[in-house]
KETOR-719810 format. One record per residue: residue in one letter; y, x, z of N, C-alpha, C, O, CB in turn. Coordinates in steps of 0.05 Angstrom, whole numbers, padded with zeros to 5 digits, always signed. Glycine has a CB too. Layout:
<nodes>
AYXZYXZYXZYXZYXZ ...
</nodes>
This chain:
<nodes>
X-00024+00016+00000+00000+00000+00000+00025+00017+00000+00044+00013-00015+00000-00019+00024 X+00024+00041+00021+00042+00059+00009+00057+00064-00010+00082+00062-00014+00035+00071+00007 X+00030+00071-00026+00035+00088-00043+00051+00075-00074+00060+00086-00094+00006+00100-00044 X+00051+00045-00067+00055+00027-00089+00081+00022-00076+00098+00020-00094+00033+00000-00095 X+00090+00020-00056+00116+00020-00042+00135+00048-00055+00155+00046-00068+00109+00023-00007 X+00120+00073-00047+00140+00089-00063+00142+00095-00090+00159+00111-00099+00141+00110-00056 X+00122+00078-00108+00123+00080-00137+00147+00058-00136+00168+00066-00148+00091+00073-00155 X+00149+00038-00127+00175+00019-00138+00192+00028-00132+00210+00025-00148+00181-00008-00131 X+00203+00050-00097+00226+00062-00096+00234+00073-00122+00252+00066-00137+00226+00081-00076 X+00214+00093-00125+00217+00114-00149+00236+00104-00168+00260+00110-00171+00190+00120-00164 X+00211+00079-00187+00223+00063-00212+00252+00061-00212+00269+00069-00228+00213+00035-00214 X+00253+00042-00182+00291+00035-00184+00301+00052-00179+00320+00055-00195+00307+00016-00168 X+00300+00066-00167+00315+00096-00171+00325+00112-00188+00347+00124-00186+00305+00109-00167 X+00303+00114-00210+00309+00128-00234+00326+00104-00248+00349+00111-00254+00282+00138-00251 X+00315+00068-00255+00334+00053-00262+00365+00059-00260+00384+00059-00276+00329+00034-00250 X+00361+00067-00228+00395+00064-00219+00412+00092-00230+00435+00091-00237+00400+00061-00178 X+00396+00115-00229+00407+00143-00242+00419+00127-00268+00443+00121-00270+00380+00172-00251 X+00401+00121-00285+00401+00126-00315+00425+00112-00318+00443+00124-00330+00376+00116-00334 X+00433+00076-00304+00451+00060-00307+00471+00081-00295+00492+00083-00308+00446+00032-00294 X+00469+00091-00280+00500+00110-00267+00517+00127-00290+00541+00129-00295+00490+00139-00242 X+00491+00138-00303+00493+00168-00319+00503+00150-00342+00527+00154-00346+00461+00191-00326 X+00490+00128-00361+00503+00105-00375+00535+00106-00369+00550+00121-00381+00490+00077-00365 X+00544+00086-00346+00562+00083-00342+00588+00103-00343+00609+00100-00357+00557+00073-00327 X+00581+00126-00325+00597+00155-00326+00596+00154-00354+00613+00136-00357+00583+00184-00312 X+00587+00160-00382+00588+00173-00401+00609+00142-00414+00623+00151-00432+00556+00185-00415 X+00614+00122-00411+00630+00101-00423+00657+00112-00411+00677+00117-00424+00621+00067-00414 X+00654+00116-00380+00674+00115-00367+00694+00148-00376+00718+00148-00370+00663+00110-00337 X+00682+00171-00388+00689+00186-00403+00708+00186-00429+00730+00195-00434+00672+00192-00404 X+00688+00172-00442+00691+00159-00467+00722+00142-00469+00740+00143-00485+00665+00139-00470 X+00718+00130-00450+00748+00121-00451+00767+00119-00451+00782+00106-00465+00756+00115-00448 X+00770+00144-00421+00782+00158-00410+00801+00171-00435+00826+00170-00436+00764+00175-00394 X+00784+00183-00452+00786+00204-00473+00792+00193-00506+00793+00205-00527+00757+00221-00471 X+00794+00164-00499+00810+00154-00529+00831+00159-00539+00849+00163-00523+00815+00131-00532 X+00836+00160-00560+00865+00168-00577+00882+00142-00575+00872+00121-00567+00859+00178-00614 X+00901+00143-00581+00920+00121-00580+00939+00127-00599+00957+00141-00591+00933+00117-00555 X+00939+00121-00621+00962+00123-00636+00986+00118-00644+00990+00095-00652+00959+00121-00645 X+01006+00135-00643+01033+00135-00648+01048+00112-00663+01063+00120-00681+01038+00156-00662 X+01047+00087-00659+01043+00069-00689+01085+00066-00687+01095+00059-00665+01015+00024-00685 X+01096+00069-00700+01129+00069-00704+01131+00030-00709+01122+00021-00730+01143+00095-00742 X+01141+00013-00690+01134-00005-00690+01154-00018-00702+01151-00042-00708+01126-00010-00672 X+01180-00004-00707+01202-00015-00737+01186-00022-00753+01197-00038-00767+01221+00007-00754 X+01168-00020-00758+01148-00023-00791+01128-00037-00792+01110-00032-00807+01134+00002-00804 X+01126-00056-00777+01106-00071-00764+01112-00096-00785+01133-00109-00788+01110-00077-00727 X+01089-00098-00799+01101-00141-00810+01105-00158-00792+01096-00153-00769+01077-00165-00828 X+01116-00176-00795+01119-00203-00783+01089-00219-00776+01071-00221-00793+01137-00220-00806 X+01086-00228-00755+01069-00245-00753+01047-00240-00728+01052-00225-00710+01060-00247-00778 X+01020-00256-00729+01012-00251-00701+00981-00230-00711+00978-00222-00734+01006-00286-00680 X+00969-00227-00696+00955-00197-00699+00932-00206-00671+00938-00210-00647+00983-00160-00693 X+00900-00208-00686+00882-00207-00662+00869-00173-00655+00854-00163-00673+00854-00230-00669 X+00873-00162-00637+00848-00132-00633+00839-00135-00611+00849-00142-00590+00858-00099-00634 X+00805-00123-00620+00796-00117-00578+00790-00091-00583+00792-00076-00602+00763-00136-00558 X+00781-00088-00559+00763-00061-00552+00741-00064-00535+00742-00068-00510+00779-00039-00539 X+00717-00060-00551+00691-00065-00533+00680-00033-00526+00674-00014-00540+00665-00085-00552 X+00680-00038-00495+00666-00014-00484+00667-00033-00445+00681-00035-00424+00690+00025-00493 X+00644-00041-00457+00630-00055-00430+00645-00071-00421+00656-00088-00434+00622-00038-00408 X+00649-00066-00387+00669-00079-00372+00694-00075-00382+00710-00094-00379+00669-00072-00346 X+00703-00055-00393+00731-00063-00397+00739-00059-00425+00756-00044-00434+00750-00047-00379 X+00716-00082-00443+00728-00098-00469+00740-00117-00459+00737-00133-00440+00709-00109-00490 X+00757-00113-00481+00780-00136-00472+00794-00145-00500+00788-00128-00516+00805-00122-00450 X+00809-00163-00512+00818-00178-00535+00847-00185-00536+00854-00196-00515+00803-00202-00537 X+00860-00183-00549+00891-00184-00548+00905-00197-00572+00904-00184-00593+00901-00157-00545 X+00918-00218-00573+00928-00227-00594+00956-00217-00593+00965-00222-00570+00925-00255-00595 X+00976-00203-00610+00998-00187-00602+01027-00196-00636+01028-00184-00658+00981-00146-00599 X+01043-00221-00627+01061-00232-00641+01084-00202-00644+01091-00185-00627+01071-00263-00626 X+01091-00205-00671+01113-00187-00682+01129-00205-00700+01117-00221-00715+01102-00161-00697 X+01156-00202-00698+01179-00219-00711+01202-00196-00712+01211-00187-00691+01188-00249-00692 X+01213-00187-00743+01230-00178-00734+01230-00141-00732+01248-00127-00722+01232-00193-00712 X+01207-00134-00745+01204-00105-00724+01197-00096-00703+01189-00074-00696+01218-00097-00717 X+01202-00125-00687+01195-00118-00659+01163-00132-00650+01153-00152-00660+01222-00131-00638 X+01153-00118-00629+01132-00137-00618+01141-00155-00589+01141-00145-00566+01105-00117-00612 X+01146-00179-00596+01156-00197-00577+01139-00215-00557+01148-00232-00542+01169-00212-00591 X+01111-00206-00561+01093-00213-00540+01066-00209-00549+01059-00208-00573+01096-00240-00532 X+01051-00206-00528+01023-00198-00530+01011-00217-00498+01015-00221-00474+01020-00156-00530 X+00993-00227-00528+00971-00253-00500+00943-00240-00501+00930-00232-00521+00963-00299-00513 X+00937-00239-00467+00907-00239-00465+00889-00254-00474+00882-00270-00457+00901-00239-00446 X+00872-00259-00506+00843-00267-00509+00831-00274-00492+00830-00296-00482+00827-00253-00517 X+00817-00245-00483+00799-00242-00465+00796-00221-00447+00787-00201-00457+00780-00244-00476 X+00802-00219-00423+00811-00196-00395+00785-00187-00400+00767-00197-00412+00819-00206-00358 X+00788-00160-00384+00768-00135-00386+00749-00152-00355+00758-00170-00341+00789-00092-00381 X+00726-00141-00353+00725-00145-00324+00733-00141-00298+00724-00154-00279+00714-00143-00322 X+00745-00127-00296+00758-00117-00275+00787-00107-00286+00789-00095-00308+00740-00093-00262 X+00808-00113-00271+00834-00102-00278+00854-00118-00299+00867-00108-00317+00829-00074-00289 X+00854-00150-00291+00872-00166-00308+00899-00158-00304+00914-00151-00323+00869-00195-00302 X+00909-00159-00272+00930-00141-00253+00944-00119-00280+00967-00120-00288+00909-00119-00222 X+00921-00102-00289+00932-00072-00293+00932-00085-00327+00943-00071-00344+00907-00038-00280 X+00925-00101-00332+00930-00104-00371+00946-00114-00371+00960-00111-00391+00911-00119-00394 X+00959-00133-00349+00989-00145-00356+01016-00124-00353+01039-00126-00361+00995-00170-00334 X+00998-00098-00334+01032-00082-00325+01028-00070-00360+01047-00067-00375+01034-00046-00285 X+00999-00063-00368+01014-00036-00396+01021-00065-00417+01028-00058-00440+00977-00001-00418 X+01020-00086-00414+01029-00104-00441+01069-00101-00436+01087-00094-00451+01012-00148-00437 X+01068-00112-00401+01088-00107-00411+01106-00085-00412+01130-00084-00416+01097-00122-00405 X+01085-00061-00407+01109-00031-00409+01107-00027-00440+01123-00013-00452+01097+00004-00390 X+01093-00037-00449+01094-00036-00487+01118-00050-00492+01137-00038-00501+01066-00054-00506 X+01116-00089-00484+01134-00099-00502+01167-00076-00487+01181-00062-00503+01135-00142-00498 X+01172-00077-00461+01193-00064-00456+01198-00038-00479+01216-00042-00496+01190-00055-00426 X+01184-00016-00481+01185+00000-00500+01182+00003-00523+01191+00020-00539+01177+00009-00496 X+01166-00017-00527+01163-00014-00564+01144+00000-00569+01136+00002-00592+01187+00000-00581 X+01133+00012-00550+01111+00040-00554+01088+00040-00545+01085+00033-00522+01117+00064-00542 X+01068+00048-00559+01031+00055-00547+01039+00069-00527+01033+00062-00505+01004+00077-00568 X+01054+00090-00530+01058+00120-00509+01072+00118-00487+01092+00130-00481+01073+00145-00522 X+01056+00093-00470+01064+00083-00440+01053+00107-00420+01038+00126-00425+01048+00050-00431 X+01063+00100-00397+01044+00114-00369+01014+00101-00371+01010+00085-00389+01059+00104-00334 X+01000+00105-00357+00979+00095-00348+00984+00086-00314+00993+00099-00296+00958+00115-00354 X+00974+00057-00314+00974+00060-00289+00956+00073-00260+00935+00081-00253+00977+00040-00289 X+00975+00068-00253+00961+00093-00226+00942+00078-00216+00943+00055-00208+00982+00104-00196 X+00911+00105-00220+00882+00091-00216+00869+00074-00226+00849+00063-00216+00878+00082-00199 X+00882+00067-00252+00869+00052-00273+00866+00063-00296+00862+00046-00313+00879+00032-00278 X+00865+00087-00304+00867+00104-00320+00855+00098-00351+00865+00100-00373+00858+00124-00308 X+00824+00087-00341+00805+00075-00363+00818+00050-00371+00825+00048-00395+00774+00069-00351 X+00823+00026-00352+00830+00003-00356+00854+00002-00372+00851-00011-00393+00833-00009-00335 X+00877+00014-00368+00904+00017-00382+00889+00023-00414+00882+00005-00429+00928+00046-00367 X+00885+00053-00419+00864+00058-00444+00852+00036-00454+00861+00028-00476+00842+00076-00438 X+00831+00023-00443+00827+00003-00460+00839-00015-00471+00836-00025-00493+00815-00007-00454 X+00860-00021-00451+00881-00044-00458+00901-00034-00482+00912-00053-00494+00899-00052-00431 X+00905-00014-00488+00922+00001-00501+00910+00005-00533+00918+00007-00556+00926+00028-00485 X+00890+00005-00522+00869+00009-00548+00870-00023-00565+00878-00030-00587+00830+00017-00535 X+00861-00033-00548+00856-00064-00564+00885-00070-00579+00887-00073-00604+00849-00094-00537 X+00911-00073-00557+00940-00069-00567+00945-00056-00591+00961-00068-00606+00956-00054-00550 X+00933-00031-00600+00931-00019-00615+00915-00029-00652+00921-00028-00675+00922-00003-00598 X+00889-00038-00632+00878-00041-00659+00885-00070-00662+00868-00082-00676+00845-00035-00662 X+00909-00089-00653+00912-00114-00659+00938-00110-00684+00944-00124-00703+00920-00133-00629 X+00951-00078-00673+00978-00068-00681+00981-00057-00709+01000-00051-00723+00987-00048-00662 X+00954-00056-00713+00945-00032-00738+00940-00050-00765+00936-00040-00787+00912-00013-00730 X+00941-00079-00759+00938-00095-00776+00962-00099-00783+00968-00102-00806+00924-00115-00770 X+00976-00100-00765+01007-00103-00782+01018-00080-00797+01041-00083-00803+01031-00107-00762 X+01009-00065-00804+01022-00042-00818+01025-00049-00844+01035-00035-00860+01009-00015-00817 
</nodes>
């Protein structure tokens, strides 16, 4: 009986490594996305859907431009964790005009994703 006791520790054990080692390598990945410079004078008119899928914090962004400017960006669909932190970089974008915000403090991945989706909603307007 043991011995069948520490074979299931084992199993979930290694389960739980592999899901860790999984997760760390997304949470890298993200960390480490590009964000592109997009000059948002040059943006067409009109509204624009992008997400970014990478697990918990895919997320979907519909992002209106009128004008040159981008005059609002609505959450789709929130990441899982960190709705809080996708509303501060939406609105340090519309304030700026710019991908090339701060990140917020201790959300480092979450902002990135959010920035990303912003991005690839932004890239359609070109």
């Amino acid at each position: 009986m043991l011995r069948y006791i520490l074979w299931f520790v084992a199993v979930v054990g290694a389960i739980m490594v592999v899901a860790l080692l999984r997760d760390l390598a997304l949470l890298r990945a993200v960390r480490n996305v590009s964000i592109e410079a997009l000059d948002f004078t040059k943006l067409r008119d009109g509204e624009y859907a992008g997400e970014y899928i990478a697990g918990r914090h895919s997320n979907k962004v519909k992002a209106t431009v009128e004008s040159g400017r981008v005059t609002g960006i609505d959450i789709v669909q929130e990441a899982q964790y960190g709705a809080d932190v996708q509303r501060q970089v939406i609105s340090r974008v519309v304030e700026t005009q710019s991908l090339q915000v701060d990140t917020v403090s201790g959300a480092t991945v979450t902002t990135r994703a959010a920035l990303k989706a912003i991005e690839n909603a932004l890239s359609a307007a070109r």
